[in-house]
mmCIF file of the N, C-alpha and C atoms, coordinates in Angstrom:
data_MODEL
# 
_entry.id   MODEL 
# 
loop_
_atom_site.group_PDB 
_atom_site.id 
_atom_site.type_symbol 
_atom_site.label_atom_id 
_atom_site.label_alt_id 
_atom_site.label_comp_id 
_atom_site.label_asym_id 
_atom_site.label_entity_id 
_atom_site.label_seq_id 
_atom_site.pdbx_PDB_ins_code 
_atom_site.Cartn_x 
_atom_site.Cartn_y 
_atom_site.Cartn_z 
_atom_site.occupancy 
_atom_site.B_iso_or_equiv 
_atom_site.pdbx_formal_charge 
_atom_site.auth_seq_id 
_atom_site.auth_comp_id 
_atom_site.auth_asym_id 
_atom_site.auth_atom_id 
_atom_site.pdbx_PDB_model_num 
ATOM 1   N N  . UNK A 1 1  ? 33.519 -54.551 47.661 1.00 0.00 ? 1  UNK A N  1 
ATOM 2   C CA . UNK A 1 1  ? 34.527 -54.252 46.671 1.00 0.00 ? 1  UNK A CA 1 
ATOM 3   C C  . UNK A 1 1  ? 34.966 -52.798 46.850 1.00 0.00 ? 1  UNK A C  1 
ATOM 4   N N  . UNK A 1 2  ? 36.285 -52.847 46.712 1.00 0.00 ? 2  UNK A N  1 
ATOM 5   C CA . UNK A 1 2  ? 36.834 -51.160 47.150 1.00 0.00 ? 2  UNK A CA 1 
ATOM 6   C C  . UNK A 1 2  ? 36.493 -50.191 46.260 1.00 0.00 ? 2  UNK A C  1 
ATOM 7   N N  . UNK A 1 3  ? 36.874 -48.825 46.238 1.00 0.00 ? 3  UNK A N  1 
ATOM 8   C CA . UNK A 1 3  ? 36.200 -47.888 44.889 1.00 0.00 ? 3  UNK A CA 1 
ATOM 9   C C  . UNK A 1 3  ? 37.504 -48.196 43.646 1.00 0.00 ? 3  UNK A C  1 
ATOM 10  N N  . UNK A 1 4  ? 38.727 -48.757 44.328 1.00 0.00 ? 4  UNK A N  1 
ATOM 11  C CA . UNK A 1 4  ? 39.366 -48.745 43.422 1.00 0.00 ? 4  UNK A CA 1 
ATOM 12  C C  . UNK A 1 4  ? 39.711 -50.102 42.322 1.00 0.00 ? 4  UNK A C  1 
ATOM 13  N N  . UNK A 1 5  ? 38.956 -50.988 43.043 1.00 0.00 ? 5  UNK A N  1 
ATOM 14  C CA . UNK A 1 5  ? 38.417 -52.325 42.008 1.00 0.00 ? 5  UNK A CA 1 
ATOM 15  C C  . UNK A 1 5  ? 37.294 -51.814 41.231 1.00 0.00 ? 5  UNK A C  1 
ATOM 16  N N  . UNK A 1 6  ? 36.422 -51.106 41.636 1.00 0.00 ? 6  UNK A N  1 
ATOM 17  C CA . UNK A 1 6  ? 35.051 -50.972 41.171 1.00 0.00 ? 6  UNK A CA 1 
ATOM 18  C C  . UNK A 1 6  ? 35.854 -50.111 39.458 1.00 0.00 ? 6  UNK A C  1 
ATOM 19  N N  . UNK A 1 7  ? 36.571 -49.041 39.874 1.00 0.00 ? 7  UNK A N  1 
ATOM 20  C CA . UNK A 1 7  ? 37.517 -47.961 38.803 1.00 0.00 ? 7  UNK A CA 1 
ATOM 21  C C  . UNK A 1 7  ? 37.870 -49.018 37.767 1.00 0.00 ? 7  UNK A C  1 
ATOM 22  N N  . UNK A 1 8  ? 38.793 -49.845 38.195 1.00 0.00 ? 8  UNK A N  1 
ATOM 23  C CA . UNK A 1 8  ? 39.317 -50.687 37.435 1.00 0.00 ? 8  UNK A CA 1 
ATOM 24  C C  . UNK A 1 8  ? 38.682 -51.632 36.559 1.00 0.00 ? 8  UNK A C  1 
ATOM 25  N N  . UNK A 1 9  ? 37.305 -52.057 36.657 1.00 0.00 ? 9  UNK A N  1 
ATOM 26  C CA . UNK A 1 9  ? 36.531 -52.805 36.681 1.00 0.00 ? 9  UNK A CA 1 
ATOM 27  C C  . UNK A 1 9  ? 35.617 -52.732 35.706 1.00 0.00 ? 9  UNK A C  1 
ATOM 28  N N  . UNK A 1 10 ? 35.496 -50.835 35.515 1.00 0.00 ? 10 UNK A N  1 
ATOM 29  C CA . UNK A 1 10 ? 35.222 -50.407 34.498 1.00 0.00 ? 10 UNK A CA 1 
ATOM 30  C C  . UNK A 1 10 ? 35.441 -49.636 33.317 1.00 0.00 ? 10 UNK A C  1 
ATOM 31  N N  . UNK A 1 11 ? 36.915 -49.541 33.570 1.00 0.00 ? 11 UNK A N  1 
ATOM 32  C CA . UNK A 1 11 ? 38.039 -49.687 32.909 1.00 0.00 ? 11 UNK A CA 1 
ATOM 33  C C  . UNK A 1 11 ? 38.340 -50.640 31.726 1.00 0.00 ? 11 UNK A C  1 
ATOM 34  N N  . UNK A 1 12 ? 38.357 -51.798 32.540 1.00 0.00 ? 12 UNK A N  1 
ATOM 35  C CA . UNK A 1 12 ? 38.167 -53.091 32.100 1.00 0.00 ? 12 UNK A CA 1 
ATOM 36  C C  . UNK A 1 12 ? 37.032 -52.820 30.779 1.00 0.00 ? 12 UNK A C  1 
ATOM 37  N N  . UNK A 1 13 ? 35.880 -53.000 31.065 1.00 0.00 ? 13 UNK A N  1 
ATOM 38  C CA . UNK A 1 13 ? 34.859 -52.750 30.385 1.00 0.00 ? 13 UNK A CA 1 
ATOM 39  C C  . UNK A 1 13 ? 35.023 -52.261 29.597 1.00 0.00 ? 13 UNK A C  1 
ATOM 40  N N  . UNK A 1 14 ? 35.452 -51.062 29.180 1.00 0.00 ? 14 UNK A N  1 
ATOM 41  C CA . UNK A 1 14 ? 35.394 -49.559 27.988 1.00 0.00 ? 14 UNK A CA 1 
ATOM 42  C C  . UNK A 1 14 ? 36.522 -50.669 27.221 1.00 0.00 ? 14 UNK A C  1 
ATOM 43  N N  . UNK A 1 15 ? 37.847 -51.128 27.740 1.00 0.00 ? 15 UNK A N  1 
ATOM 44  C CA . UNK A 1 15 ? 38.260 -51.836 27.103 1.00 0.00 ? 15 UNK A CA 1 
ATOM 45  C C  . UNK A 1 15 ? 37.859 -52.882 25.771 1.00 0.00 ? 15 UNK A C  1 
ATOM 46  N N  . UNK A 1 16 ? 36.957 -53.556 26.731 1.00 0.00 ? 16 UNK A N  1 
ATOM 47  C CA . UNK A 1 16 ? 36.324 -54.619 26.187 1.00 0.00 ? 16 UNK A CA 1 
ATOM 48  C C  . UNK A 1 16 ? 35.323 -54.286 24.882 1.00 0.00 ? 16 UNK A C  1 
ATOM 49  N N  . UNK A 1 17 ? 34.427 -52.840 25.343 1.00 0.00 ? 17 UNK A N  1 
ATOM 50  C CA . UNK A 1 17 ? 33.896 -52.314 24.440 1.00 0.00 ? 17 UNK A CA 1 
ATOM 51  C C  . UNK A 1 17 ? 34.743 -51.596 23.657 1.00 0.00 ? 17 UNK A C  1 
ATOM 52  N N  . UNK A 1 18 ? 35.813 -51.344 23.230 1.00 0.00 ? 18 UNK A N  1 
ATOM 53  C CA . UNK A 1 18 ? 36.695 -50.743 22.452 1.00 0.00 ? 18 UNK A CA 1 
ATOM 54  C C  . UNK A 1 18 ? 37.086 -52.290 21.454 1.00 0.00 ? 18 UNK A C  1 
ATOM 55  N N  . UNK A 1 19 ? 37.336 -53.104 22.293 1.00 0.00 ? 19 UNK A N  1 
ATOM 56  C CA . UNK A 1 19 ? 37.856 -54.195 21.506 1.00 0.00 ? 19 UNK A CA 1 
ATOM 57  C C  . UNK A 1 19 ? 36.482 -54.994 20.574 1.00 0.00 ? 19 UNK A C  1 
ATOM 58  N N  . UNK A 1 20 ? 35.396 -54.103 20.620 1.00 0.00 ? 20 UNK A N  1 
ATOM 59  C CA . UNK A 1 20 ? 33.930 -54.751 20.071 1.00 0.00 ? 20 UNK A CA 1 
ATOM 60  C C  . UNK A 1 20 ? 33.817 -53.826 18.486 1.00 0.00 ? 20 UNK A C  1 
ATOM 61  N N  . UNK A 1 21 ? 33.973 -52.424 18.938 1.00 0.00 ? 21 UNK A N  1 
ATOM 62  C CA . UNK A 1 21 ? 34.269 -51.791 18.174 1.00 0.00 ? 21 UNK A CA 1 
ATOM 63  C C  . UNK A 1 21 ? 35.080 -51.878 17.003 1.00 0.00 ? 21 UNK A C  1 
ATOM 64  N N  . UNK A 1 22 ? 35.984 -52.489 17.320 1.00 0.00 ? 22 UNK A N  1 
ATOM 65  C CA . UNK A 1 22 ? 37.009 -52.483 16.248 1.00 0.00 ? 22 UNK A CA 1 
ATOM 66  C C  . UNK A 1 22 ? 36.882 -53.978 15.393 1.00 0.00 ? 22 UNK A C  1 
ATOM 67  N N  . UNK A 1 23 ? 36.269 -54.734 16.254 1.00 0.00 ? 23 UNK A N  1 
ATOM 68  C CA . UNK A 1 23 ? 36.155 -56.092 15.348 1.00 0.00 ? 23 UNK A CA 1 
ATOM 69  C C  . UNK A 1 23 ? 34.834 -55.607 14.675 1.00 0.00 ? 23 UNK A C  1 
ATOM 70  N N  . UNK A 1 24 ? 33.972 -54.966 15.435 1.00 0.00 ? 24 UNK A N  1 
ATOM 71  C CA . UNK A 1 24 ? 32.882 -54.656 14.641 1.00 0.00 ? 24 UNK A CA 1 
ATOM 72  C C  . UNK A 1 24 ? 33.247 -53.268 13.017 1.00 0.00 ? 24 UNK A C  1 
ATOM 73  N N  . UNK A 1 25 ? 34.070 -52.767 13.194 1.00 0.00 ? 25 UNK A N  1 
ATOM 74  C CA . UNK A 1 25 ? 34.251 -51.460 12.439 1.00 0.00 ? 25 UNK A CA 1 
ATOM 75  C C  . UNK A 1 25 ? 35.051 -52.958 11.187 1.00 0.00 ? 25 UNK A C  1 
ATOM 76  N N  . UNK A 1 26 ? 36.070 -53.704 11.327 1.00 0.00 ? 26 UNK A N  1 
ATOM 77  C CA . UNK A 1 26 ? 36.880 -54.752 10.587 1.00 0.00 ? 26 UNK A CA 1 
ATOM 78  C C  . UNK A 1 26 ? 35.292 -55.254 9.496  1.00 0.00 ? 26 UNK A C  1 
ATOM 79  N N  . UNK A 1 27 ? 34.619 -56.277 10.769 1.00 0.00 ? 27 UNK A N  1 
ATOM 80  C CA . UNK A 1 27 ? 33.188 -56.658 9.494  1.00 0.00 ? 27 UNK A CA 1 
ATOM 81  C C  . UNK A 1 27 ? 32.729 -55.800 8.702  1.00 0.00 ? 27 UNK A C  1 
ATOM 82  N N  . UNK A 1 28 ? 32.176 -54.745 9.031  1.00 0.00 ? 28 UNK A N  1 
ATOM 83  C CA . UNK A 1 28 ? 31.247 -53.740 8.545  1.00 0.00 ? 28 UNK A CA 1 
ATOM 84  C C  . UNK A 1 28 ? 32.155 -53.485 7.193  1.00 0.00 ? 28 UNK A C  1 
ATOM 85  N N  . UNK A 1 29 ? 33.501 -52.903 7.387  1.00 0.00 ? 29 UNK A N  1 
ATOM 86  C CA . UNK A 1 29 ? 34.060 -52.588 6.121  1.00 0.00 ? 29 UNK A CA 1 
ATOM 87  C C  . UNK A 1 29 ? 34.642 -53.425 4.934  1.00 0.00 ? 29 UNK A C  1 
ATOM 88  N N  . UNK A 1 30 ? 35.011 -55.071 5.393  1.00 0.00 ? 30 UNK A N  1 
ATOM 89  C CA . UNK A 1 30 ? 35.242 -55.773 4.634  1.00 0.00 ? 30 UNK A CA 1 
ATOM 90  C C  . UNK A 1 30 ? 34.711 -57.054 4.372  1.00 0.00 ? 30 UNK A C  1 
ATOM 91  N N  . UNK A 1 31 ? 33.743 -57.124 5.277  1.00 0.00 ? 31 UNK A N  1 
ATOM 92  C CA . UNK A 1 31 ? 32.700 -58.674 5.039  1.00 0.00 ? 31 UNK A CA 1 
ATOM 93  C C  . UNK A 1 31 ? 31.401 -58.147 4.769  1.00 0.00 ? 31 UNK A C  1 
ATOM 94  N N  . UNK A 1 32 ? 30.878 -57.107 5.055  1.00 0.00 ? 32 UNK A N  1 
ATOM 95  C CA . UNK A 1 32 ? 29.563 -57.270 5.339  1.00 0.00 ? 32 UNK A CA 1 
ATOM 96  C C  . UNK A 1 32 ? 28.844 -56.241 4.267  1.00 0.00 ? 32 UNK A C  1 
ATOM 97  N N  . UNK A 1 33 ? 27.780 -56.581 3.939  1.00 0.00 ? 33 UNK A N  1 
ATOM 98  C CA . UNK A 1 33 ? 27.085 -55.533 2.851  1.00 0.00 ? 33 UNK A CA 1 
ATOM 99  C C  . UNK A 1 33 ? 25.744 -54.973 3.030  1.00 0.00 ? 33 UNK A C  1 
ATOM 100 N N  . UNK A 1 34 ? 25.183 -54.196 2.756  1.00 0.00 ? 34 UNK A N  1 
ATOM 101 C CA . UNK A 1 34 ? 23.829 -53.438 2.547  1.00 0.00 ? 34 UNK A CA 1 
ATOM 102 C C  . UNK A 1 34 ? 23.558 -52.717 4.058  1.00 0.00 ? 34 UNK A C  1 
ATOM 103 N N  . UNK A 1 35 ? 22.539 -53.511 4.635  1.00 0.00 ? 35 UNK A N  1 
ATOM 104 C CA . UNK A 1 35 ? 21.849 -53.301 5.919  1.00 0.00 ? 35 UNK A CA 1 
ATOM 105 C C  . UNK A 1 35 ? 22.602 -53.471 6.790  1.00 0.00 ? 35 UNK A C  1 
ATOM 106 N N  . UNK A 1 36 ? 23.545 -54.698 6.423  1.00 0.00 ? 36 UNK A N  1 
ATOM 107 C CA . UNK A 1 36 ? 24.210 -55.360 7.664  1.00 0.00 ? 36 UNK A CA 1 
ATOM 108 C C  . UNK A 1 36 ? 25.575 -54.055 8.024  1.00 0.00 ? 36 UNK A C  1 
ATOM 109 N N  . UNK A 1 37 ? 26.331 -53.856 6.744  1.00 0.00 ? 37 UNK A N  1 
ATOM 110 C CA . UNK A 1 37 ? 27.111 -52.804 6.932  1.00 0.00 ? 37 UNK A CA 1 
ATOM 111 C C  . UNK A 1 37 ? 26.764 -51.695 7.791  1.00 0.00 ? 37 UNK A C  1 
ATOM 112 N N  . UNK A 1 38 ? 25.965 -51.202 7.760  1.00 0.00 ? 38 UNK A N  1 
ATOM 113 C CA . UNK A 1 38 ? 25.380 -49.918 8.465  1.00 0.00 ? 38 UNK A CA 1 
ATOM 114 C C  . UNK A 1 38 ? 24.748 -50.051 9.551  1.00 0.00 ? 38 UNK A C  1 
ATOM 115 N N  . UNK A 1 39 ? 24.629 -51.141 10.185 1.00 0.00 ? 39 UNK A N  1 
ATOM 116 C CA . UNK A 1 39 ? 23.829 -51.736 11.347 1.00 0.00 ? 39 UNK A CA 1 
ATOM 117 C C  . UNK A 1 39 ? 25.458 -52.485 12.186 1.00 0.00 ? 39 UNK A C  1 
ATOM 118 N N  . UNK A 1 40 ? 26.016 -52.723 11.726 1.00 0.00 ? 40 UNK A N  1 
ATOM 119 C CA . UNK A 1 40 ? 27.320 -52.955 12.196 1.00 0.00 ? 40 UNK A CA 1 
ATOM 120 C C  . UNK A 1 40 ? 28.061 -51.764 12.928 1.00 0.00 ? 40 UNK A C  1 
ATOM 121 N N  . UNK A 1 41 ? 28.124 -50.886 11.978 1.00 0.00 ? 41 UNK A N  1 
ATOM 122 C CA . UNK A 1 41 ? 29.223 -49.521 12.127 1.00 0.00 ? 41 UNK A CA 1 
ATOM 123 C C  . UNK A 1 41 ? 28.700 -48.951 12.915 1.00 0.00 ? 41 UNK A C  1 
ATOM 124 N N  . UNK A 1 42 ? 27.506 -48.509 12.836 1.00 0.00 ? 42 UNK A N  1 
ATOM 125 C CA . UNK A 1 42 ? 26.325 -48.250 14.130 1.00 0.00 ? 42 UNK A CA 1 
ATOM 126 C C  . UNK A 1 42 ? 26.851 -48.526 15.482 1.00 0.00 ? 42 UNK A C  1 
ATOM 127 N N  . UNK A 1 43 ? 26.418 -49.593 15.398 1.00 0.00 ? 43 UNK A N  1 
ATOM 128 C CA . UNK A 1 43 ? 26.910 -50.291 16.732 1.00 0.00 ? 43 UNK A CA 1 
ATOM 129 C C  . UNK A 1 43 ? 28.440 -50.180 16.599 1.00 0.00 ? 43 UNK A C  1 
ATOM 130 N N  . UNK A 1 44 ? 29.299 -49.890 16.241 1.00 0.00 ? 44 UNK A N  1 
ATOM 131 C CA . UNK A 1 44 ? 30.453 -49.731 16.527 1.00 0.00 ? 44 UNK A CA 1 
ATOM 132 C C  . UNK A 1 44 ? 30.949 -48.201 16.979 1.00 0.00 ? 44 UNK A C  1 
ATOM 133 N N  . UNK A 1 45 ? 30.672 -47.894 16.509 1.00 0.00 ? 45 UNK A N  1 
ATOM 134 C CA . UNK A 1 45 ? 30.443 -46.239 16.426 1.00 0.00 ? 45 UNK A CA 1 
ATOM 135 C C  . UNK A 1 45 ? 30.176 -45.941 18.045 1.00 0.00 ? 45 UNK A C  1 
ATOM 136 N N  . UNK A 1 46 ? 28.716 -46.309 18.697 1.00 0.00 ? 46 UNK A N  1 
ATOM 137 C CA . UNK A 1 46 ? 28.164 -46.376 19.993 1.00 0.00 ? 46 UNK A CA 1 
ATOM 138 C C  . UNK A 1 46 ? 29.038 -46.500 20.519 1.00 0.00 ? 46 UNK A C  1 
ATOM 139 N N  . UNK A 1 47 ? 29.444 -48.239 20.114 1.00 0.00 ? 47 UNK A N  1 
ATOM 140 C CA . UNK A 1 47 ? 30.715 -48.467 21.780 1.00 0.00 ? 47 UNK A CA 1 
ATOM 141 C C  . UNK A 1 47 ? 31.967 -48.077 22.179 1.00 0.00 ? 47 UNK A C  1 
ATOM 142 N N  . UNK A 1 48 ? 31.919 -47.019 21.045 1.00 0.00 ? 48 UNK A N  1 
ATOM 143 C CA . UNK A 1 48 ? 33.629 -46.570 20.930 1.00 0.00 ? 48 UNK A CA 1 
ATOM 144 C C  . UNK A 1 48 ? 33.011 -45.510 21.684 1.00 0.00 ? 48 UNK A C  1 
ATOM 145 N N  . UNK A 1 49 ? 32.217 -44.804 21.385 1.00 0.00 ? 49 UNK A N  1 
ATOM 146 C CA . UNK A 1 49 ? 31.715 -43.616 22.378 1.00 0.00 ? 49 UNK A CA 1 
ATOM 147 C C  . UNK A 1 49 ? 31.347 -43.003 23.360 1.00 0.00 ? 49 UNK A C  1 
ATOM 148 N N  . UNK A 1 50 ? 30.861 -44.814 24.194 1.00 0.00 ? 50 UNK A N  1 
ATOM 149 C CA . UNK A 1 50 ? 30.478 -45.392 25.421 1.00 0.00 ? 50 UNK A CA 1 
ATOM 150 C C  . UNK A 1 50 ? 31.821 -45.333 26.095 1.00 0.00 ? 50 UNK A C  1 
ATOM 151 N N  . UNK A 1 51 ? 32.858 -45.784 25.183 1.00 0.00 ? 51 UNK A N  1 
ATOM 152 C CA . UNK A 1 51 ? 34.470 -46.538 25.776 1.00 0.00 ? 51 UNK A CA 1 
ATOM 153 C C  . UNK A 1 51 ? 34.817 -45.256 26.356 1.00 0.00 ? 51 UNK A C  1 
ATOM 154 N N  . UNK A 1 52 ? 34.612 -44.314 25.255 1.00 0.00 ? 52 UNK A N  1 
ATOM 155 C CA . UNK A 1 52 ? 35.343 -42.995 25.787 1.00 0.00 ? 52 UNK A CA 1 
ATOM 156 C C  . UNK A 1 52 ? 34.714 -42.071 26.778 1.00 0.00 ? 52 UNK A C  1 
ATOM 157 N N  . UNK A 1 53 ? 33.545 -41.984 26.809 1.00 0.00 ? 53 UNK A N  1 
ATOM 158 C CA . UNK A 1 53 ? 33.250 -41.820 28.249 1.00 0.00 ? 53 UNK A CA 1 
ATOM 159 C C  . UNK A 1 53 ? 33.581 -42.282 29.253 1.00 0.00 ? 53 UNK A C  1 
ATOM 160 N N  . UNK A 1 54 ? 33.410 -43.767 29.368 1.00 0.00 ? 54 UNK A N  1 
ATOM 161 C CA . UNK A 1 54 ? 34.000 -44.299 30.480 1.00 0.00 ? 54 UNK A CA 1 
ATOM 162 C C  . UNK A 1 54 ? 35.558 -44.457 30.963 1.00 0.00 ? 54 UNK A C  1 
ATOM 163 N N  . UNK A 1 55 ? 35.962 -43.939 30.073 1.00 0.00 ? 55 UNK A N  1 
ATOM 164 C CA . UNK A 1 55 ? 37.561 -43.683 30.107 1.00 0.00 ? 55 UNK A CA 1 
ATOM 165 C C  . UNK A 1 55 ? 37.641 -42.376 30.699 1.00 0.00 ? 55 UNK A C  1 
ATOM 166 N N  . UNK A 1 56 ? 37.069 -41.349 29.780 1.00 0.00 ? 56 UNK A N  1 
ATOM 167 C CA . UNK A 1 56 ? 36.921 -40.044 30.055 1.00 0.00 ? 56 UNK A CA 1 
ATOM 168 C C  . UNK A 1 56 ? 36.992 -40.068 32.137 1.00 0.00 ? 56 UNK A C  1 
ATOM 169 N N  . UNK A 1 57 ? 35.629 -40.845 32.620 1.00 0.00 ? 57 UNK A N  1 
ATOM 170 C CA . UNK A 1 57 ? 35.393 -40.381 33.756 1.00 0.00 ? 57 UNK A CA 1 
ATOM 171 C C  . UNK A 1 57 ? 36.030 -40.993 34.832 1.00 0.00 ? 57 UNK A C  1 
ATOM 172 N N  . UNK A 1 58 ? 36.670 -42.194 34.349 1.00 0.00 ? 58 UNK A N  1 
ATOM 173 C CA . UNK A 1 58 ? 37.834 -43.183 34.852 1.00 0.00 ? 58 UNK A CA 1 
ATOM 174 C C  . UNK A 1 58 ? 38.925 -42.246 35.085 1.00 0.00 ? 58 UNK A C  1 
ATOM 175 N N  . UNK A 1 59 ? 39.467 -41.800 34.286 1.00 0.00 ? 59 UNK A N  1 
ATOM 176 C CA . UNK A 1 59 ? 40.772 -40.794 34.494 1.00 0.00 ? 59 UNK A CA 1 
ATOM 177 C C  . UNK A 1 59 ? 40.924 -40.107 34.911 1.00 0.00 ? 59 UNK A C  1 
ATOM 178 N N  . UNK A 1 60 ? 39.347 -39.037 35.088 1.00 0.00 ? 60 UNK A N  1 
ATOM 179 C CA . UNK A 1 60 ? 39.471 -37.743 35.061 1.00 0.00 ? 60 UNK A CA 1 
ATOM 180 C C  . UNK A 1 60 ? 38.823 -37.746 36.490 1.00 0.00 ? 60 UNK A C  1 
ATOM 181 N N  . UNK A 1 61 ? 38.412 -38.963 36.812 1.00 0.00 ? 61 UNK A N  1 
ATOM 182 C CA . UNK A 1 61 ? 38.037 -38.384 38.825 1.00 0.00 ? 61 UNK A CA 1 
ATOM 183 C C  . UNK A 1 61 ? 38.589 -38.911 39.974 1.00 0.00 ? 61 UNK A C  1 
ATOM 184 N N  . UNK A 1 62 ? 40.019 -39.206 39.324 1.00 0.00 ? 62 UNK A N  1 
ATOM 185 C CA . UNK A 1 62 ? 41.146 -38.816 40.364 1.00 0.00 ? 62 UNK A CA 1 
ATOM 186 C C  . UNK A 1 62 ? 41.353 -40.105 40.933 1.00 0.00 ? 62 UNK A C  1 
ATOM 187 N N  . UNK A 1 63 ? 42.663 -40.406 41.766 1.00 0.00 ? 63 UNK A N  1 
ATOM 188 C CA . UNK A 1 63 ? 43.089 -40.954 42.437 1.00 0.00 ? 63 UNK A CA 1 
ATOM 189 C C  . UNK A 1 63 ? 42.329 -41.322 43.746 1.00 0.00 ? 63 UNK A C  1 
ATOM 190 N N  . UNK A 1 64 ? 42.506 -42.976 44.515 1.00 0.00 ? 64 UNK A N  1 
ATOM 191 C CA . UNK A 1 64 ? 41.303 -43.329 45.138 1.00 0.00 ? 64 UNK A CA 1 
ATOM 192 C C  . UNK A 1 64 ? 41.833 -43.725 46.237 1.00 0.00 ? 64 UNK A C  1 
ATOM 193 N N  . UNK A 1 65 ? 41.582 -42.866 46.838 1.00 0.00 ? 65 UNK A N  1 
ATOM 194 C CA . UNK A 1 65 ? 42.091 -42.716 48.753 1.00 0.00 ? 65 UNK A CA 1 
ATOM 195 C C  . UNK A 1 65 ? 41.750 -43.992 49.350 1.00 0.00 ? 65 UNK A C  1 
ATOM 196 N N  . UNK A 1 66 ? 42.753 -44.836 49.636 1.00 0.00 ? 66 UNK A N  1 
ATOM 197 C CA . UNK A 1 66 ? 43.010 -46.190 50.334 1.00 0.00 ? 66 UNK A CA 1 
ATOM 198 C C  . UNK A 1 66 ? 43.368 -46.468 51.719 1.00 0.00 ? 66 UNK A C  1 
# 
């Protein structure tokens, strides 16, 4: 696999974990209560943070000599 599928690939990913985040941040604030609330957001919180790293280092290390 080239470096620039591999880029994309995890790209993809942060995506995916962005899109976890936000369904997870949706429960936590309007379905869910006590433990579960705060064990939700938690974990939402993480993967948004994960996303942005991996975005962060996706973007920021350049264009991929083909």
């Amino acid at each position: 696999m080239t470096p620039a599928l591999m880029k994309m690939w995890f790209a993809l990913g942060a995506m995916g974990f962005m899109f976890i985040s936000v369904f997870s941040i949706y429960l936590s604030r309007y379905k869910l209560k006590g433990f579960w609330k705060v064990l939700f957001s938690i974990i939402a919180y993480i993967f948004m943070i994960l996303a942005g790293i991996i975005i962060f280092f996706v973007v920021f290390s350049g264009p991929v000599n083909e």
